[in-house]
N, CA, C and O atoms as CSV, one atom per row, in Angstrom:
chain,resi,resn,atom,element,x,y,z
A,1,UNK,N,N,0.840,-1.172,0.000
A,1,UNK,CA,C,0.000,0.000,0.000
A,1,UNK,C,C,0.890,1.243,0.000
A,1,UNK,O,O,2.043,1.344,0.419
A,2,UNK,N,N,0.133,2.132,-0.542
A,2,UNK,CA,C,1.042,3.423,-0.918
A,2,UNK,C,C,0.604,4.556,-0.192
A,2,UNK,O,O,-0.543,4.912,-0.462
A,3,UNK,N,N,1.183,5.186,0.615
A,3,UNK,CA,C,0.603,5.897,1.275
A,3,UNK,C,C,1.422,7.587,0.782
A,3,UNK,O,O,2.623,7.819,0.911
A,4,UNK,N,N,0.279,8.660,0.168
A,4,UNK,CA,C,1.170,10.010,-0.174
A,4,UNK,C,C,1.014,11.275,0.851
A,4,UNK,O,O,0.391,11.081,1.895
A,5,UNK,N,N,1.390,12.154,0.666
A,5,UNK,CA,C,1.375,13.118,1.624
A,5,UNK,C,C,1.759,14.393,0.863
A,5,UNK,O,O,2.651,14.493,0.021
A,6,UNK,N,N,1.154,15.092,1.184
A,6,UNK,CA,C,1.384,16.588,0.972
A,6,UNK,C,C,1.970,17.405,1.912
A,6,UNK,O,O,1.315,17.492,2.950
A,7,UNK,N,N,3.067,18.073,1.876
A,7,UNK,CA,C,3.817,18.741,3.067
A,7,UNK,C,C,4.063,20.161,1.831
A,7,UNK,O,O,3.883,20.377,0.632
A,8,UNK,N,N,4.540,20.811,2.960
A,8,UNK,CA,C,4.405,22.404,3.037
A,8,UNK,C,C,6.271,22.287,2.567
A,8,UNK,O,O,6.883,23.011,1.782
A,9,UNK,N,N,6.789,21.109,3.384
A,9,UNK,CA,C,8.423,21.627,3.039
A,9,UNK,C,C,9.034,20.158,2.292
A,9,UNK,O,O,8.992,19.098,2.916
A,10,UNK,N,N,9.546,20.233,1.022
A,10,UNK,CA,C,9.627,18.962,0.016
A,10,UNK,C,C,11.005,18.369,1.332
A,10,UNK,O,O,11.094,17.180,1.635
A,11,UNK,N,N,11.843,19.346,1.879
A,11,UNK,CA,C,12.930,18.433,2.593
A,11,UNK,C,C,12.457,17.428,4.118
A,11,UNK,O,O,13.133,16.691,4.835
A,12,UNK,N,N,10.822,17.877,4.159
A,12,UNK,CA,C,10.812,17.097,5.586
A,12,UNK,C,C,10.207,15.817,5.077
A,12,UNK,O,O,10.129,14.848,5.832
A,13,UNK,N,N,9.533,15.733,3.143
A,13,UNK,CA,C,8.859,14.870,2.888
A,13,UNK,C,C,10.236,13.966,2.534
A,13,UNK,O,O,10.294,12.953,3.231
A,14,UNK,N,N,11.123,14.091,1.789
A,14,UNK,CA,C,12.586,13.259,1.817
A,14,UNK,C,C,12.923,12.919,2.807
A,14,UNK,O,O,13.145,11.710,2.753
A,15,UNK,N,N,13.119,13.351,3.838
A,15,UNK,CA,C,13.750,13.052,5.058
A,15,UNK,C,C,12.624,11.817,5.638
A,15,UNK,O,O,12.932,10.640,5.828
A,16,UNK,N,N,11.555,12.294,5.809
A,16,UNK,CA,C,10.548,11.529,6.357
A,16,UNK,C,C,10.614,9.424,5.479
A,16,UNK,O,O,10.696,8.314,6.006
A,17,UNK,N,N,10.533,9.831,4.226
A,17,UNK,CA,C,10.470,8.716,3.176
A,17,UNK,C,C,11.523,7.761,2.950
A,17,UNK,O,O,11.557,6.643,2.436
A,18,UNK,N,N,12.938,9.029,3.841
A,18,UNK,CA,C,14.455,8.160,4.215
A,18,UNK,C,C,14.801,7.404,5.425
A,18,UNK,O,O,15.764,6.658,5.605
A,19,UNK,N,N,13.718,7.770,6.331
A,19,UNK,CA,C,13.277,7.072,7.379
A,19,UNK,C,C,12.754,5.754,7.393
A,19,UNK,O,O,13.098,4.809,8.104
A,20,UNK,N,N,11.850,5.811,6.485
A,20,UNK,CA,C,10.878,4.793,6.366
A,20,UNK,C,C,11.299,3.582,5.545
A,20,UNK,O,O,11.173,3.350,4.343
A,21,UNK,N,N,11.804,2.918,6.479
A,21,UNK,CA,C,12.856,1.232,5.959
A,21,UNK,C,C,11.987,0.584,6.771
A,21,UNK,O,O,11.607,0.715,7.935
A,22,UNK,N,N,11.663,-0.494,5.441
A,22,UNK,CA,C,10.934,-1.753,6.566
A,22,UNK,C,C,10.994,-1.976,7.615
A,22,UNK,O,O,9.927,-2.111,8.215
A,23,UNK,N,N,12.629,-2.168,8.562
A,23,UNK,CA,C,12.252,-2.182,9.830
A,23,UNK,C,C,11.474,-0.823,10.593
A,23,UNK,O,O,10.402,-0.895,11.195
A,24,UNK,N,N,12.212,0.292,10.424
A,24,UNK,CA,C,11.300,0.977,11.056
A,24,UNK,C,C,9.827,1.150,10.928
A,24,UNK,O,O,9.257,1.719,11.860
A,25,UNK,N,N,9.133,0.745,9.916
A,25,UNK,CA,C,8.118,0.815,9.426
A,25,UNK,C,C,7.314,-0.409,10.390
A,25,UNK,O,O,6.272,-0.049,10.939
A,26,UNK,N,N,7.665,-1.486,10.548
A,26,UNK,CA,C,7.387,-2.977,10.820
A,26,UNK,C,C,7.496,-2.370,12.304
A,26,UNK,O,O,6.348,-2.325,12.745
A,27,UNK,N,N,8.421,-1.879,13.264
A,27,UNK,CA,C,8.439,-1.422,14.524
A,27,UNK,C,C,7.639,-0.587,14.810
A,27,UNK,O,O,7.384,-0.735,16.005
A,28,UNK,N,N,6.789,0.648,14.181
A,28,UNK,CA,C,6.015,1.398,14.516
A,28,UNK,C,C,4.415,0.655,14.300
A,28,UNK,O,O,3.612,0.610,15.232
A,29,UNK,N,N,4.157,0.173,13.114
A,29,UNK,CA,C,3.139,-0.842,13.502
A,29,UNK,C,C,2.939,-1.420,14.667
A,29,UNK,O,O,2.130,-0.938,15.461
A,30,UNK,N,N,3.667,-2.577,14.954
A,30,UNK,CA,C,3.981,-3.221,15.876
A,30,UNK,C,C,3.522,-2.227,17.228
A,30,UNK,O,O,2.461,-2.471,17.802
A,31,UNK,N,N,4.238,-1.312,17.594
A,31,UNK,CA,C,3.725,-0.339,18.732
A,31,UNK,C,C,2.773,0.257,18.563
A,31,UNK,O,O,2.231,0.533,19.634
A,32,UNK,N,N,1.879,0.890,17.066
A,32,UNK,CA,C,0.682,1.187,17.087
A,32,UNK,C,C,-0.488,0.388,17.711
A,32,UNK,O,O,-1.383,0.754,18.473
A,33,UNK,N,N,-0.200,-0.847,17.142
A,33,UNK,CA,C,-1.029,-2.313,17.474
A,33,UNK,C,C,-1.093,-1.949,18.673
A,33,UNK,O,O,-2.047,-1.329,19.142
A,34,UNK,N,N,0.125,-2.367,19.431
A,34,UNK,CA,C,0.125,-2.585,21.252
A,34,UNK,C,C,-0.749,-1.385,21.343
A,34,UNK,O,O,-1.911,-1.789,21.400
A,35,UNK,N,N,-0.705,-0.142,21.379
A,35,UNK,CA,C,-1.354,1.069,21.615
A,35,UNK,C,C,-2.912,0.590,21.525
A,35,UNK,O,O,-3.520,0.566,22.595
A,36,UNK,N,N,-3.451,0.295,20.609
A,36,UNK,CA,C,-4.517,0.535,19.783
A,36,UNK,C,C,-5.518,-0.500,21.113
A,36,UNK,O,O,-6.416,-0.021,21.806
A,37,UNK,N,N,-4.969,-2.149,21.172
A,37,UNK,CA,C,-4.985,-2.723,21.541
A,37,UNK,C,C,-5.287,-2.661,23.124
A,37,UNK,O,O,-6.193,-3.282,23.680
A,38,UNK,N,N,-4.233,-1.679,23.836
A,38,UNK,CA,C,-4.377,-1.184,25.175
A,38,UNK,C,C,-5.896,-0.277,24.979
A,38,UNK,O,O,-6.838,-0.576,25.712
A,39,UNK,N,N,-6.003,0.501,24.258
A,39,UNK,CA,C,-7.276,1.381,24.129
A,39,UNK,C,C,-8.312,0.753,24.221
A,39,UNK,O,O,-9.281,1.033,24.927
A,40,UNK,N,N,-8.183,-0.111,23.535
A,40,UNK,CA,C,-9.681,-1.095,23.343
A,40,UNK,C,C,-9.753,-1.925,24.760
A,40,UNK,O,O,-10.925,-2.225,24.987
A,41,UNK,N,N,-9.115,-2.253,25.486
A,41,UNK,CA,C,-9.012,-2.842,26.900
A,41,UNK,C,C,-9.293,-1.623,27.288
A,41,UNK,O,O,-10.393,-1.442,26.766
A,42,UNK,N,N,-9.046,-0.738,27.817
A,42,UNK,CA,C,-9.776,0.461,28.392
A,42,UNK,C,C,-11.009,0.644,28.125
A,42,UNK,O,O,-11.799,0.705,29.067
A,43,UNK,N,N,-11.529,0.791,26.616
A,43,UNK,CA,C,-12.455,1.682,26.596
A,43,UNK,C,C,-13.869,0.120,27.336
A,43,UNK,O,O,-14.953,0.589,27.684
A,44,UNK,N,N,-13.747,-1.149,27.457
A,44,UNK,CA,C,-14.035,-2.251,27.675
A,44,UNK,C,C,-14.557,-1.970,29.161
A,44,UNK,O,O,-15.674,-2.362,29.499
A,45,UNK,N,N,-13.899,-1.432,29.845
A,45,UNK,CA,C,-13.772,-1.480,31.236
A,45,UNK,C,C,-14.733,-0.143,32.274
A,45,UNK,O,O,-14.655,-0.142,33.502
């Protein structure tokens, strides 16, 4: 999946896109999940 973005400054959209290597990509998932996951146990309770 392709995800685009519109930014105001073309160097934070490079920088941002030079970041984004599978692992880091695969690690922030991963902690979104846990996040998301904790929420839904909260909102449960």
């Amino acid at each position: 999946m392709m995800v685009l973005f519109e930014t105001r400054y073309e160097d934070y959209k490079k920088d941002f896109y030079r970041k984004c290597t599978r692992e880091f990509t695969e690690k922030n998932i991963t902690s979104i999940e846990g996040i998301g996951s904790w929420l839904k146990q909260k909102i449960r309770k």
